[in-house]
C-alpha positions, 0 to 999 in steps of 0.5 A: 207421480203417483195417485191414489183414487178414493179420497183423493181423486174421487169421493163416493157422494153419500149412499145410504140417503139415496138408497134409502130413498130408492128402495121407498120409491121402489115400493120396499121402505127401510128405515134410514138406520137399516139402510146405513147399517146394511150398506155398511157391510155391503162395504166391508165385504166389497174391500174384502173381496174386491181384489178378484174382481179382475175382469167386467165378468167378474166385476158383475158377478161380485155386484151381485154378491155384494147386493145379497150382502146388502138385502140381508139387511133390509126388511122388507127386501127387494127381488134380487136383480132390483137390489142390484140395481139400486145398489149400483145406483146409490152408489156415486162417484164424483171428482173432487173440485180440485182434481181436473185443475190440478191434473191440468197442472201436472200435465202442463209441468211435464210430468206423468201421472198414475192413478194406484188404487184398491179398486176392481177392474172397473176404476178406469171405466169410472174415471172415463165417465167422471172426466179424469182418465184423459188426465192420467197417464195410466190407472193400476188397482189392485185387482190386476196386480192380485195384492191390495195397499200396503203391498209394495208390488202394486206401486212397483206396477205402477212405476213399471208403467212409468218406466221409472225408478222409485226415487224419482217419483211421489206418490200421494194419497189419503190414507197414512197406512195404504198409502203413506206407509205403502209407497215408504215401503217400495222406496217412493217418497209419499205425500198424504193428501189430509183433507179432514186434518185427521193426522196433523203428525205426518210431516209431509201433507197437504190439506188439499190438492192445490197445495201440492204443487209446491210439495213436488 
């Protein structure tokens, strides 16, 4: 089985209030609508550039980039290391309620589970301190492979890691393009973990990870 991380396993809590409240704390206020704005490109950018982040060097080095990116649009700014560190600090990721008991699940049906994902090369780093990497069997993102969702050679990567043929495996995650269309395309048949019901057309679906035992 393969997984996707970011809403499926995993959510990102709400950054924008905490950052907000930080950079106030910190003695540099921001209007809540500034704050949500800058991160939001500080986001934009991370997507676009996440994929060279390869190594912990490099991880740190595209912090540092993705933090200049968030002060342009703050007023009045923090000095930059400060920035840096209130941007790691907002920025939170938790388990889903349902993603350790449904891993528990898996593992006890005998079955392998890989997490796929658009991350830099700290995602295992993050599942480790949330408490999910023991549940995995392996984790590939897309910084070690060089190629983001769709492509299919990240999902080829994972099934190396299995040892495994494409039709012998699913793979399941949130969204119908990176995910649905991504695992399709490198013969693996994909499941959509739907959690807001934003795309009642795809026939195979699951609101939530409970349901998709009986999908498998």
């Amino acid at each position: 089985m393969l997984l996707d991380a970011m809403g499926t396993l995993v959510r990102l809590r709400p950054p924008a209030p905490l950052l907000t409240t930080a950079l106030a704390t910190a003695g540099y206020p921001n209007p809540a609508d500034r704050v949500a704005a800058a991160l939001g490109e500080e986001i934009a950018f991370y997507r676009a550039h996440h994929v060279w982040a390869r190594t912990p060097d490099l991880v740190l080095q595209l912090r540092r980039e993705c933090a200049g990116v968030l002060a342009q649009g703050l007023d009045p700014v923090p000095p930059h290391g400060l920035v840096v560190e209130l941007l790691v600090g907002a920025l939170r990721i938790e388990p889903f309620a349902d993603a350790i008991p449904f891993l528990e699940n898996v593992r006890a049906c005998g079955l392998q589970a890989v997490v796929v994902s658009d991350w830099d090369c700290s995602l295992a780093d993050h599942l480790s301190r949330i408490g999910l990497r023991e549940w995995v069997d392996g984790v590939v993102v897309s910084a070690e492979v060089g190629v983001t969702k769709p492509d299919p050679r990240i999902f080829r990567r994972a099934l190396g890691l299995l040892g495994v043929a494409a039709h012998e495996v699913v793979h399941c995650g949130d969204d119908p393009v990176r995910d649905v269309a991504g695992a399709a395309a490198a013969g693996i048949r994909p499941i959509l973990v739907d959690r807001a019901d934003r795309y009642p057309d795809v026939v195979e679906r699951v609101s939530s990870l409970a349901d998709l035992l009986r999908w498998i």
